[in-house]
C-alpha positions in Angstrom: 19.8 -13.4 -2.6 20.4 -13.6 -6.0 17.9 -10.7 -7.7 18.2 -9.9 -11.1 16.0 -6.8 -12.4 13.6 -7.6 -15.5 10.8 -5.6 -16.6 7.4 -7.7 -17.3 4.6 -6.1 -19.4 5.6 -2.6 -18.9 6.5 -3.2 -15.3 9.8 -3.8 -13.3 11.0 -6.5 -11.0 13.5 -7.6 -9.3 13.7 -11.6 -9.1 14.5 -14.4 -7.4 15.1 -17.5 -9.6 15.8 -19.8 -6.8 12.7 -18.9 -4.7 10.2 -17.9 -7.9 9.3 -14.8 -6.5 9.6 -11.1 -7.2 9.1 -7.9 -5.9 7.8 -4.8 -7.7 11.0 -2.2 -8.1 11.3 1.0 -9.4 14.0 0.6 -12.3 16.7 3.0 -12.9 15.1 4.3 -16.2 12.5 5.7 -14.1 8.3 4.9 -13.8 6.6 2.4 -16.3 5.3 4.2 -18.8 1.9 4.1 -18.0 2.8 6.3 -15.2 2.5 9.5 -17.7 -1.0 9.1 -18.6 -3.3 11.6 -18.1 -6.1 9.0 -17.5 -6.5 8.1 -13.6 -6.2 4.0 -13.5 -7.9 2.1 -11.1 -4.6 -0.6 -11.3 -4.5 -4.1 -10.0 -1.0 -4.9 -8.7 -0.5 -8.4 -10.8 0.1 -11.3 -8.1 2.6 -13.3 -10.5 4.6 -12.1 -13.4 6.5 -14.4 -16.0 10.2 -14.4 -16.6 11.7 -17.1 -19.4 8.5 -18.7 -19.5 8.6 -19.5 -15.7 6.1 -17.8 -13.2 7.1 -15.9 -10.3 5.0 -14.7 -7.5 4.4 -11.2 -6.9 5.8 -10.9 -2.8 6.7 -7.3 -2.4 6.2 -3.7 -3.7 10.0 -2.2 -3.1 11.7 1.2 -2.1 10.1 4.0 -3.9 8.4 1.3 -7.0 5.6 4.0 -8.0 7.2 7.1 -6.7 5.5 10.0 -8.3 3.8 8.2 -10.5 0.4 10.0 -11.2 -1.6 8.1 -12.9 -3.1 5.9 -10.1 -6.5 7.0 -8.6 -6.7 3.3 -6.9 -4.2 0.6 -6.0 -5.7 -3.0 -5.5 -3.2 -5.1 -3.9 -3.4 -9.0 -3.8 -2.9 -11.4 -1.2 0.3 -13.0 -2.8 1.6 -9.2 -1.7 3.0 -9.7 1.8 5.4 -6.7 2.4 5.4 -2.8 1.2 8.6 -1.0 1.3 9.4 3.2 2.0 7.8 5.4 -0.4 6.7 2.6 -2.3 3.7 5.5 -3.5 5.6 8.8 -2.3 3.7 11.2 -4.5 1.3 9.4 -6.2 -0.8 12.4 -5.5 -3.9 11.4 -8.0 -4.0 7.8 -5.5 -7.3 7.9 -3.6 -8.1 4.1 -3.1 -6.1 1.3 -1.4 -7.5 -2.1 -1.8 -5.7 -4.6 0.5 -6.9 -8.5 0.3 -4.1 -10.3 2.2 -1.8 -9.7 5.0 0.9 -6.9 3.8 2.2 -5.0 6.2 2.2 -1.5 5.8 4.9 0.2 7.7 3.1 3.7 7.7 6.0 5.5 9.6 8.6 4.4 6.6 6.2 7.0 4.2 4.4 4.3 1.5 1.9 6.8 1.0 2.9 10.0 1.7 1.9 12.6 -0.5 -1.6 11.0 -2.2 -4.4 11.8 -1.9 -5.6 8.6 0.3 -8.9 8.8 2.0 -10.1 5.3 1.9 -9.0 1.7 2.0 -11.0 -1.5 1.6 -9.5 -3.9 3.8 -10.0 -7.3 2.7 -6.7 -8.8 4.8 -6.0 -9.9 7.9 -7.3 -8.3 11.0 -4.2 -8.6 13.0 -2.4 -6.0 10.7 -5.1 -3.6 10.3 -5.0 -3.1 14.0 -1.1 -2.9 13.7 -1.8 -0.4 10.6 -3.6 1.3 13.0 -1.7 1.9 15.9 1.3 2.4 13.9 -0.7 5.3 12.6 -0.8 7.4 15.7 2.3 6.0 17.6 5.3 7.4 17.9 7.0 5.3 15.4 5.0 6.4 12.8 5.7 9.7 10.9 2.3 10.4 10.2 1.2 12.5 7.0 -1.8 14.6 7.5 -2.5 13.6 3.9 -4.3 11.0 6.0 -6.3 13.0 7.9 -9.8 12.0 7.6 -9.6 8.5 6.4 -12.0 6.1 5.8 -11.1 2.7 6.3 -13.7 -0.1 5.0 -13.6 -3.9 6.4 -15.7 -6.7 6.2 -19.2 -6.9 7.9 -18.2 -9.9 9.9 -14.5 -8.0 11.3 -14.7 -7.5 14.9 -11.8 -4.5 14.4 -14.2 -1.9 15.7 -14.8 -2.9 18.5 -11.4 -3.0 19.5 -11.0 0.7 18.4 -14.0 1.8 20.8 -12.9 5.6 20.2 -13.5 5.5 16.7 -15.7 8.4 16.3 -13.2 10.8 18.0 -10.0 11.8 16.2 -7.2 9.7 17.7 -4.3 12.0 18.8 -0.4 11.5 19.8 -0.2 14.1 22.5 3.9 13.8 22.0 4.3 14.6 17.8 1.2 16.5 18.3 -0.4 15.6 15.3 -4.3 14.4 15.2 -5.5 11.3 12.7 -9.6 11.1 12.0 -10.9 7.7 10.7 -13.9 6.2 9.9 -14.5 2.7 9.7 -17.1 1.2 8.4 -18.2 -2.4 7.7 -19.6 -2.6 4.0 -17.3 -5.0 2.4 
């Protein structure tokens, strides 16, 4: 792959001129600089970005790309975003809100939000990889953060997700890491 890293109205990238796509990276001069503001942003991940006056979708947030990076109290991530990659918001600890609309997967056991303060997510995406999200949670793949414990997770009124998770109102626990994850889901989207 040929990836070049630019930065792109305050944020970084790294590219791919061949396939017009670019993923979210965390440059080696450290955070954008909104990422010192002592204002909490509600921020909308952008789903292109322009590079020589040619347009590149947004595919992928990278290794560590908002690491400590406190100025977040919501991330709104667009459908064009179809992968998350470890720590990508490792101690973002102002981040409360997730807003996913497409079908990213969030591998959970690689840490993407370890260390925030996360407590609910509107999930607008695919069902498929909210009940993968989900599993993941409590398996024994995942490294689960009890920053996650009580967790709300919102999805659309017409989702059928609950009803595959019957057990919802009791904690879910992995008998073997010993650790104990409490969600709520609730269909007001």
């Amino acid at each position: 792959m040929n990836a070049n890293e630019v930065e792109y109205d305050g944020l970084f990238y790294r590219i791919n001129p061949e396939e017009k796509t670019a993923v979210l990276s965390k440059s080696n001069s450290g955070n954008p600089l909104f990422c010192q503001e002592q204002m909490l942003l509600d921020f909308k991940i952008p789903s292109v970005m322009y590079y020589n006056n040619e347009e590149y979708t947004v595919i992928g947030i990278g290794d560590r790309a908002f690491m400590e990076c406190h100025a977040f109290a919501s991330v709104d991530i667009p459908t064009s975003v179809s992968f998350m990659l470890r720590d990508a918001f490792l101690h973002c600890k102002s981040l409360k809100k997730v807003i996913i609309r497409g079908g990213v997967e969030i591998p959970l056991f690689k840490g993407v939000f370890n260390g925030t303060s996360l407590s609910d997510i509107l999930w607008y995406g695919d069902n498929e990889k909210l009940y993968w999200f989900l599993e993941r949670m409590v398996s024994n793949e995942s490294v689960y953060h009890p920053d996650y414990d009580a967790m709300t997770i919102h999805i659309r009124k017409d989702s059928n997700i609950a009803d595959r998770f019957w057990s919802l109102e009791k904690p879910f626990k992995n008998f073997e890491n010993g650790l104990e994850a409490k969600f709520k889901i609730v269909k007001d989207l």
